[in-house]
N, C-alpha and C positions, 0 to 999 in steps of 0.2 A: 377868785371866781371859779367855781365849779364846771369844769369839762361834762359837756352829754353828748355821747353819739347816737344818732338815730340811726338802724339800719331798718330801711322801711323802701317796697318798690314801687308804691301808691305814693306820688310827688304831693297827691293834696292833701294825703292824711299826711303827712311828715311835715308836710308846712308848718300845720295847722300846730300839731305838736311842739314845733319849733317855735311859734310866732308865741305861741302860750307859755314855754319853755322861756324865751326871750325874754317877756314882761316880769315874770320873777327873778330875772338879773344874773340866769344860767348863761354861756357860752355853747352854740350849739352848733353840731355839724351834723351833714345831711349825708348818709351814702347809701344810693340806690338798687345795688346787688350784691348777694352774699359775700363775692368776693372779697370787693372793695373795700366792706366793711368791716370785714373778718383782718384783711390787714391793714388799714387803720389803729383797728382795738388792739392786734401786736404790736405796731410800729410808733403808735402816739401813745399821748397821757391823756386818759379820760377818766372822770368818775365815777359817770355810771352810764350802760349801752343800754337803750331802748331798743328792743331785736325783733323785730318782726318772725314768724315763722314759717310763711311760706315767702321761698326768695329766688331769683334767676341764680344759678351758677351752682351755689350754697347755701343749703338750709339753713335757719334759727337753729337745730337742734347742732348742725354740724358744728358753727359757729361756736354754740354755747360750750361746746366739747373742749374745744380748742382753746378759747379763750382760755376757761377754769383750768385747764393743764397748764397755762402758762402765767395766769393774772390772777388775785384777787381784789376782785372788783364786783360795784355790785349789777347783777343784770337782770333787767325787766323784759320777761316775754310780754308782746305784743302781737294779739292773731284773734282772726273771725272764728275759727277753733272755739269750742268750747264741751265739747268731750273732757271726761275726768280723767282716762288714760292719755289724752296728749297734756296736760297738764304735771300728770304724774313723772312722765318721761320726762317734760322739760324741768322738772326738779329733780331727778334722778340724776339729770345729765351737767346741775349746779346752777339751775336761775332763782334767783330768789322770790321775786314773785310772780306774777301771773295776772294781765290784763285781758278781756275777751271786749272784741268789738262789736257793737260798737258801744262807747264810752265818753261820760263827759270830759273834756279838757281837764275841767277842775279836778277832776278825780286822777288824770292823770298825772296832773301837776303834785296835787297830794302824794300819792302812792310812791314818786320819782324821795319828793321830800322825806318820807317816811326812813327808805330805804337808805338814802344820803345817811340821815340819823341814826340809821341803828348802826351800820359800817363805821361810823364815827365813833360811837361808843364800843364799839367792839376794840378797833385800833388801839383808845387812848385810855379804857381801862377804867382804873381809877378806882377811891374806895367802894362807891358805889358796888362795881362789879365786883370787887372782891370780896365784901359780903354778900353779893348774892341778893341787893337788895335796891329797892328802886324809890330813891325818893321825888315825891310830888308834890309839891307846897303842903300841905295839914294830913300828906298821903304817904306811908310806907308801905310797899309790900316784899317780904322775903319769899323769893322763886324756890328757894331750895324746900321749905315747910308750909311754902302755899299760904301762910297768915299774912293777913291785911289789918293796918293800924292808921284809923282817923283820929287825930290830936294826941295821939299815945294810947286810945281805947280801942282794944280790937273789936273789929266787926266782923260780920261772917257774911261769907257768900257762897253759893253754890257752887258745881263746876264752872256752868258756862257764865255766868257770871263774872266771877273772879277772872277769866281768860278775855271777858271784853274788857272790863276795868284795865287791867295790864295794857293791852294794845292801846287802848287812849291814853294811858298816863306815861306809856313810852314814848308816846309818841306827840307830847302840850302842841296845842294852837293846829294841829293838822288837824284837818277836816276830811271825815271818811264817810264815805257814803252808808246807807244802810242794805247796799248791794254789796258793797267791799266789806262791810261790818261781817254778814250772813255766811260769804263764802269763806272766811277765814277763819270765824271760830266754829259754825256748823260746817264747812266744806261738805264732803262725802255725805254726810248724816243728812243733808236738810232737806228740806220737802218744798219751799219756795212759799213761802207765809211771811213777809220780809214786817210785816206785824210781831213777829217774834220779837224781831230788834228791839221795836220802840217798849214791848211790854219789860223786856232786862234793864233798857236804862231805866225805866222807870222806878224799878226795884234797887236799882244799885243807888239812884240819886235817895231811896228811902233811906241810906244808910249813910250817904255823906254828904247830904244838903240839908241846912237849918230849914231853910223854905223847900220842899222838892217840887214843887208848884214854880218856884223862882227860882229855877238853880243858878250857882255863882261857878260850879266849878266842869258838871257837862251841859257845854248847854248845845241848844240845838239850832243851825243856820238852818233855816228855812229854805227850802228848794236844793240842800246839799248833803246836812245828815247830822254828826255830831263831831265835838270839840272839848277837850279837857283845857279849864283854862287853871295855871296854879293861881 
């Protein structure tokens, strides 16, 4: 069972994380000032720390400083924040990704899952990563030369394109909003058209769905965003 620390100073939003955290069958602990939670994430085993960024005692960013000096492990900033410089700083200073409040559960829960996954495949390797290439059921792609292959036939994609396909097919059966889709492969560049989204799956399903009217392999949950299924 997977460790999650939340360090969060707002008892209802950490519940709420917790209680939703719970239902996907994570193990979860609560600590409510920077301190507490900074030695915790030294002193225990955790998977991955949900950090708040503003906190009594101890900041998120101190926190994050500390931890990454001593652990790797994966950690999700958590804050009303949503400036591009305090973001940048909390990846300067080693958090992996980046939630702004307020946020759905689901998205949370997602994003926590994402992160769990790629830490895992980082650890344990494999041939996969040592070519440099990602297989997805009828879907290769090589990172190193940027070419994409459905059934053994290449296809072509754009930049951003090609950079959303990746993030879904690293990532099968997670479900990413089309808010979380925008800020991670347009970040800095976007203008807030979250229309953008839905026009790229559109284009990428013209190139690996028999039906792209019926896709089988991104499809889209309804009231949450999309999903690579192999």
């Amino acid at each position: 069972m997977k460790r999650i620390l939340i360090v969060e100073d707002d008892i209802s939003i950490a519940e709420i994380e917790r209680d939703f955290l719970l239902i996907e069958g994570f193990d979860v602990t609560i600590a409510t000032d920077g301190a507490e939670g900074c030695k915790k994430a030294l002193n225990e085993q955790y998977d991955l720390i949900l950090l708040d960024l503003m906190l009594p005692r101890m900041s998120g960013y101190e926190i994050c400083k500390t931890i990454r000096n001593e652990k790797d492990i994966p950690i999700l900033m958590v804050t009303a924040k949503g400036e591009e410089i305090d973001k940048i700083r909390g990846f300067g200073l080693g958090a992996d990704d980046y939630i702004t409040k307020p946020f759905s559960p689901t998205e949370l829960v997602a994003r926590v899952k994402a992160n769990l996954a790629q830490y895992e495949r980082l650890k344990t390797g494999g041939e996969a990563k040592t070519k440099n290439e990602i297989h997805a059921g009828p879907i290769t792609a090589n990172l190193a030369t940027h070419r994409v292959f459905f059934n053994g036939k290449e296809i072509f994609l754009k930049n951003r394109e090609y950079e959303l396909l990746i993030l879904l097919i690293s990532n099968p059966d997670i479900v990413f909003s089309k808010e979380h889709i925008y800020e991670q492969i347009w970040g800095m560049d976007a203008f807030g058209d979250l229309k953008t989204v839905a026009v790229h799956i559109s284009r990428i399903r013209e190139n690996i769905e028999k039906d792209p009217q019926n896709p089988k392999h991104i499809e889209t949950v309804w009231g949450a965003g999309y999903r690579f299924k192999i």
